[in-house]
C-alpha positions in Angstrom: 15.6 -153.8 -23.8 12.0 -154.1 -22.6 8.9 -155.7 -24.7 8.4 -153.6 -27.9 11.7 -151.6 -27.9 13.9 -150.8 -30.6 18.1 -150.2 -30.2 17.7 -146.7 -30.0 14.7 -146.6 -27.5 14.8 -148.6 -24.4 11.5 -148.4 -23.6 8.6 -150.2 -24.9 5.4 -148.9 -26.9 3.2 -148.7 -23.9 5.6 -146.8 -21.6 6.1 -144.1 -23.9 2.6 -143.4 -24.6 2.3 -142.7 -21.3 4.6 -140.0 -20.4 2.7 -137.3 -22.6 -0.8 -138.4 -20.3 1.2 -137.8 -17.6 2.8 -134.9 -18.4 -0.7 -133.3 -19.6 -2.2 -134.6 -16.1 0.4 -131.9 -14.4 -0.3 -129.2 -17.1 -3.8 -129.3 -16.0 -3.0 -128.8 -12.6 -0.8 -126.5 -13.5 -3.2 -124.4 -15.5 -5.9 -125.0 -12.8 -3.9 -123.8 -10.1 -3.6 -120.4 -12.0 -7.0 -120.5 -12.7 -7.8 -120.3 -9.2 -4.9 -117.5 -9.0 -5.6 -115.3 -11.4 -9.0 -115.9 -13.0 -7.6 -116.4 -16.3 -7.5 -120.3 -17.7 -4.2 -120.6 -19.8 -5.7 -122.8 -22.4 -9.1 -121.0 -22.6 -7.2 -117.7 -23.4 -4.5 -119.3 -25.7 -8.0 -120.8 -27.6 -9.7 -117.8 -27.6 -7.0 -115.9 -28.6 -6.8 -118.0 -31.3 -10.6 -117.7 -32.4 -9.7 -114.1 -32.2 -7.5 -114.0 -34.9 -9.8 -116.0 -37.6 -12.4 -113.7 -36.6 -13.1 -110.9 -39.6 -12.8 -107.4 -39.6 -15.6 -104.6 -39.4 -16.3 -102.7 -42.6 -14.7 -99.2 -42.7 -16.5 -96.6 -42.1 -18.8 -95.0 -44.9 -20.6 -91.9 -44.1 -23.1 -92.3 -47.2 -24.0 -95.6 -45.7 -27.6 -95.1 -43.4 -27.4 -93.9 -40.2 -30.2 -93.6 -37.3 -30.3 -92.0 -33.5 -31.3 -93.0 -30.3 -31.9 -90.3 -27.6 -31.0 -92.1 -24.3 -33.1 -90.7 -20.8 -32.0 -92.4 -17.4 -34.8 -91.9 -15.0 -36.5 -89.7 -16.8 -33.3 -87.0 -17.4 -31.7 -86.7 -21.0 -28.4 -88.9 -21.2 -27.1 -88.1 -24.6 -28.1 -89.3 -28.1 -26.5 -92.4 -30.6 -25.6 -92.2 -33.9 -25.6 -95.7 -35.2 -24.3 -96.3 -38.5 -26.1 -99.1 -40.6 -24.0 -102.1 -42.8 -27.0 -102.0 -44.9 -24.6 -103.1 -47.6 -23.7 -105.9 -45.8 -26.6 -107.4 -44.1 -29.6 -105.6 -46.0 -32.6 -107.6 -44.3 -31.5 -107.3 -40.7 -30.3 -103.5 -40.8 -33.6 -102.6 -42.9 -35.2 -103.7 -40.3 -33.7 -102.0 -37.5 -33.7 -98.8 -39.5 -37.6 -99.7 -40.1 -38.0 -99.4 -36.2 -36.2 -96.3 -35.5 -39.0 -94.6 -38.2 -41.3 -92.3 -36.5 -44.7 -93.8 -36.8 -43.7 -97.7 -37.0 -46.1 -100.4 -35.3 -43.3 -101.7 -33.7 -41.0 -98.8 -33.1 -38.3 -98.3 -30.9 -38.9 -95.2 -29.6 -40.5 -95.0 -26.0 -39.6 -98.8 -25.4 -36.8 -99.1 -22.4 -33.3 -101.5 -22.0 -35.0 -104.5 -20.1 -31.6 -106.3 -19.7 -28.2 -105.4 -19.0 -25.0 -107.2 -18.7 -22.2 -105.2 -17.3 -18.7 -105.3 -19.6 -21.2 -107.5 -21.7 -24.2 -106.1 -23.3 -27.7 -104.0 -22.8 -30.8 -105.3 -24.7 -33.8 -103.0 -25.7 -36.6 -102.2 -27.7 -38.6 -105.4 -27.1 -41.7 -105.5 -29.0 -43.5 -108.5 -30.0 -45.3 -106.8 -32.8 -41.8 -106.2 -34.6 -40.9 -109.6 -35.0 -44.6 -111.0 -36.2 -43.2 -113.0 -39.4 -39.7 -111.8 -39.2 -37.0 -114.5 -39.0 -33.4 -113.1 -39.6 -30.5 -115.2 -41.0 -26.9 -114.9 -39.4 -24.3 -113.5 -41.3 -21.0 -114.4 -40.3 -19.2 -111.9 -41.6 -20.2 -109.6 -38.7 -20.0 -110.4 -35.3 -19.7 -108.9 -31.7 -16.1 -108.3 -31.7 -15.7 -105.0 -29.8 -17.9 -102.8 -27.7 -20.0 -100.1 -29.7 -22.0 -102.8 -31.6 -25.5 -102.8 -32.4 -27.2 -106.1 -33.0 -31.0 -107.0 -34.1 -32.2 -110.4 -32.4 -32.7 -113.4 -34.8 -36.6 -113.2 -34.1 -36.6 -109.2 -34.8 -38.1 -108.3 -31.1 -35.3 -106.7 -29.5 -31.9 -105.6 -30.2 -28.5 -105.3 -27.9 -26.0 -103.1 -27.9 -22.6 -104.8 -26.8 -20.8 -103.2 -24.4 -17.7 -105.3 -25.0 -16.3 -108.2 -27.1 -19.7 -110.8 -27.0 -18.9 -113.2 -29.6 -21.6 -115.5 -27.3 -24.1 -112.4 -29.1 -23.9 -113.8 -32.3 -26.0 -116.8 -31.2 -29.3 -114.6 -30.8 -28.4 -111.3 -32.4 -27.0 -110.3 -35.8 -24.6 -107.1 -35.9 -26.5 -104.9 -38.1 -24.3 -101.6 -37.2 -22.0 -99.8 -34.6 -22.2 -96.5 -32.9 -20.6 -93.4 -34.4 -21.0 -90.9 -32.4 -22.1 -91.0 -28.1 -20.0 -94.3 -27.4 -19.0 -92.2 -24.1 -22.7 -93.0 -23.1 -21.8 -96.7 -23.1 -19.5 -96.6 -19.9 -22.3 -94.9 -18.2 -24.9 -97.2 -19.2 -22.7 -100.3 -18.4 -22.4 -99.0 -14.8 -26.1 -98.9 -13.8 -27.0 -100.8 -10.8 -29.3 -104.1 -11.8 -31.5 -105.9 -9.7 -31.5 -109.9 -9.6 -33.3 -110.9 -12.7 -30.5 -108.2 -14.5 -32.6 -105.3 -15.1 -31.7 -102.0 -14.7 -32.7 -100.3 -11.0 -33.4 -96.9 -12.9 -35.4 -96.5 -16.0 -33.3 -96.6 -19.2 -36.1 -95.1 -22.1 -35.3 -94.3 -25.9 -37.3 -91.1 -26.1 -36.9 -90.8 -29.7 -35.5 -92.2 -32.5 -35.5 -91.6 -36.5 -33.2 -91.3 -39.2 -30.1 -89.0 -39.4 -26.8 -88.3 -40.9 -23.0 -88.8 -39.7 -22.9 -85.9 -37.9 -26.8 -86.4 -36.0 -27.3 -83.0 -36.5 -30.3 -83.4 -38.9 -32.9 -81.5 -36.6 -30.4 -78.2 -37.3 -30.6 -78.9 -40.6 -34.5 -79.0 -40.8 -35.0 -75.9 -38.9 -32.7 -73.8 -40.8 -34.3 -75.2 -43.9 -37.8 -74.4 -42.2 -36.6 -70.6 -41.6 -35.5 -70.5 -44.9 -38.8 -71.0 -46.3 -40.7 -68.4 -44.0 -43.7 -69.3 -41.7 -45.6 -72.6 -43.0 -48.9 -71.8 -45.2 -52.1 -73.2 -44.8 -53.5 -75.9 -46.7 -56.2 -73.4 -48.4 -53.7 -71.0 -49.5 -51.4 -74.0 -50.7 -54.2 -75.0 -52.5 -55.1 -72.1 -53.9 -51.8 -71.3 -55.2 -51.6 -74.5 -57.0 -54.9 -73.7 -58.9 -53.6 -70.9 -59.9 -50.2 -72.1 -60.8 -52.2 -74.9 -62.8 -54.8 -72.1 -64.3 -51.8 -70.5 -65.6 -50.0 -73.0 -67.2 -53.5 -74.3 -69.2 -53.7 -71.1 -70.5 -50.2 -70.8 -71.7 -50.9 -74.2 -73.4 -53.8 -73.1 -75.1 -52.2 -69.8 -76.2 -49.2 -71.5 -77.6 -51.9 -74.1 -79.0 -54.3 -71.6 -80.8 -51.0 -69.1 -82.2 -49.5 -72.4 -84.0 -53.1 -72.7 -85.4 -53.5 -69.4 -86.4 -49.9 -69.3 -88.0 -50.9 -72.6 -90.2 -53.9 -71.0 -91.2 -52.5 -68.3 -92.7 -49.8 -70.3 -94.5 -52.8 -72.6 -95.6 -54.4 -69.3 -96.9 -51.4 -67.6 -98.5 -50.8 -70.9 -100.6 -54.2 -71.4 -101.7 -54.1 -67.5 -102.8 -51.4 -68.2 -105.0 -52.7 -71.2 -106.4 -55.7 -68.9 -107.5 -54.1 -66.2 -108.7 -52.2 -68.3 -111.3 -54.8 -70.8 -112.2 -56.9 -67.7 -113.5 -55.0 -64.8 -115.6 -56.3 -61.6 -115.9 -58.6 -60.1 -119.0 -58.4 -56.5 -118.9 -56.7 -54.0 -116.6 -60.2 -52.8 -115.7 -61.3 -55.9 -114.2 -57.8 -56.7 -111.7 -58.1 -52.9 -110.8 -61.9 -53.8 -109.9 -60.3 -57.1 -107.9 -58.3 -55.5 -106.3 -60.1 -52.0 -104.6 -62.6 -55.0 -104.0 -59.7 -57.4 -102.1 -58.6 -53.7 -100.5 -61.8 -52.9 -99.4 -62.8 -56.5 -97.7 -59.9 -56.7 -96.0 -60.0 -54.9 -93.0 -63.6 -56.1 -92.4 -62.1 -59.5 -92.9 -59.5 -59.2 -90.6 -61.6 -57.6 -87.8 -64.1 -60.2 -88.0 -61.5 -62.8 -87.6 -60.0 -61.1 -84.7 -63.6 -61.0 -82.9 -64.4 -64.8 -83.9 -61.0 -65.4 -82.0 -61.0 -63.3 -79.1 -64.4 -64.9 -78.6 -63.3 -68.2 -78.6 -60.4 -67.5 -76.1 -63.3 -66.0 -73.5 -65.5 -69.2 -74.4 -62.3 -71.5 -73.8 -61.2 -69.5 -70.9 -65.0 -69.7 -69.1 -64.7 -73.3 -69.4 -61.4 -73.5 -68.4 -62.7 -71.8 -65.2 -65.3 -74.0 -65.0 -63.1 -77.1 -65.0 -61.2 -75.8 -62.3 -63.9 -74.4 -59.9 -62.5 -71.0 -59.5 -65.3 -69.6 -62.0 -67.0 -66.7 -59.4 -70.2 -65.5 -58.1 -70.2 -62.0 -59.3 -69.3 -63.0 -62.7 -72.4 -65.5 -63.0 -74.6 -62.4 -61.6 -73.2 -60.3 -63.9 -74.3 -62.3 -67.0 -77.6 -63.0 -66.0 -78.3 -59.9 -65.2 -76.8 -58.6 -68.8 -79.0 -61.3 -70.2 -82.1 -60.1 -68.2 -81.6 -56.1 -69.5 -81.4 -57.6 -73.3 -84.4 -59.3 -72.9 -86.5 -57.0 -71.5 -84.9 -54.2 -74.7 
């Protein structure tokens, strides 16, 4: 029994520690060799296989969840359009911000830029702006990352974004998933198979003519027109406006009817009650004297009520002229009309 072995092992301490280093010397070659083979290192795929399997999954898909669209031209001819759903729910900062982008009108907005980069069976980048990522600095959210192909990620700084063409879990370094495609992921092998020159750009012109929000389907545009021929040709702003005087016009002078008929009503409550106060705070004398009350009360009456019902159709025309003051639609003729009225009285 050698130096340091026991009555069940021979050999000593030293020795066996040394048959695993030998025995991982030949695995090494052995994994080299079909390295050189194949392509494929055995270790490298056993590790990232099991990366693969701690990695989590996508959200489900959610059609009330935002969506956006890309329309794709190669060299100038229309390729197709993407859908791209948003996990605004998930990462609200980074996918707010490539929604932002895709808005018509944005300082920094995605459509008309062009894919600048492209790495085949990896991933296209586009949209570089350096006025969309002035003060923007994006946190990484591990709970999405380039797993599959279909993936739209937003750089870290906010200047560009990438769409993977495959599984780049190395994109997760720069870019933050934000959303996937929905619907034109058949444009993806045709993009991925675009010729590139030597610093990796695209030999033909890859353009995002337009961009903007939409729903699952990307059929919004459909949607608006029908809507549009729905509601007839498009007015003017002077007849819009003109309509909503007169909508507004109309609903002052509702206000003020209702208004001055709840007056008049209390009135005549007011005047009812304070008759009947009278008439029993002072009893009558003689028959002679209520008879002469009343063919008094009979007679006043209708000169009562007409005069009342002048005094209140004038103050509706008063009220009405300066409700058509207030609103500027007061007309021309009508102010030659009084003056002139006013010049003919004068002159009687």
């Amino acid at each position: 029994m050698g130096k340091g072995g026991t009555k069940f092992v021979g050999d000593s301490v030293s020795v066996r520690q040394k048959a695993p280093a030998n025995d991982t010397v030949r695995n090494i070659k052995r994994n080299l060799d079909k390295f050189l083979e194949t392509g494929v290192h055995p270790e490298i795929e056993r590790m990232r296989q099991e990366h693969a399997n701690q990695l989590p999954a996508l959200p489900d898909l959610d059609v009330h969840r935002p969506f956006v669209f890309l329309d794709i031209a190669v060299a100038g001819k229309p390729l197709g359009r993407l859908v791209v759903e948003l996990f605004e729910d998930v990462v609200p900062v980074a996918a707010s911000h490539f929604r932002n982008r895709c808005m018509p009108g944005s300082s920094g907005g995605i459509a008309g830029t062009s894919f600048h980069k492209l790495l085949p069976r990896y991933a296209i980048y586009g949209g570089m702006s350096s006025r969309a990522g002035d003060g923007v600095r994006l946190q990484p959210h591990t709970g999405l990352r380039a797993v599959e192909g279909g993936l739209v990620a937003v750089a870290l700084s906010g200047q560009d974004f990438a769409i993977a063409l495959d599984r780049a879990l190395d994109l997760d370094r720069s870019h933050q998933v934000v959303g996937r495609i929905h619907r034109g992921r058949e444009l993806l092998d045709t993009l991925g198979d675009l010729r590139t020159l030597p610093d990796d750009s695209p030999v033909q012109r890859v353009v995002v003519t337009r961009a903007g929000p939409t729903n699952h389907l990307g059929n919004h545009e459909d949607l608006e027109e029908a809507a549009a021929a729905a509601a007839g040709p498009p007015k003017d702003a002077a007849t819009r406006l003109q309509e909503a005087s007169e909508e507004a016009r109309a609903a002052v002078m509702d206000a003020l009817s209702e208004g001055l008929r709840l007056k008049r009503k209390a009135d005549a409550v007011a005047d009812d009650e304070g008759g009947g106060a009278t008439a029993a705070a002072g009893p009558s004398t003689s028959g002679r004297v209520g008879s002469v009350a009343a063919g008094g009360a009979s007679k006043g009456a209708p000169a009562a009520s007409k005069g009342a019902a002048a005094a209140a159709q004038q103050a509706r025309n008063v009220k009405a002229k300066m409700l058509d003051s207030m609103l500027g639609d007061l007309g021309n003729d009508d102010e030659s009309t009084s003056s002139g009225s006013e010049g003919g009285d004068e002159g009687s």
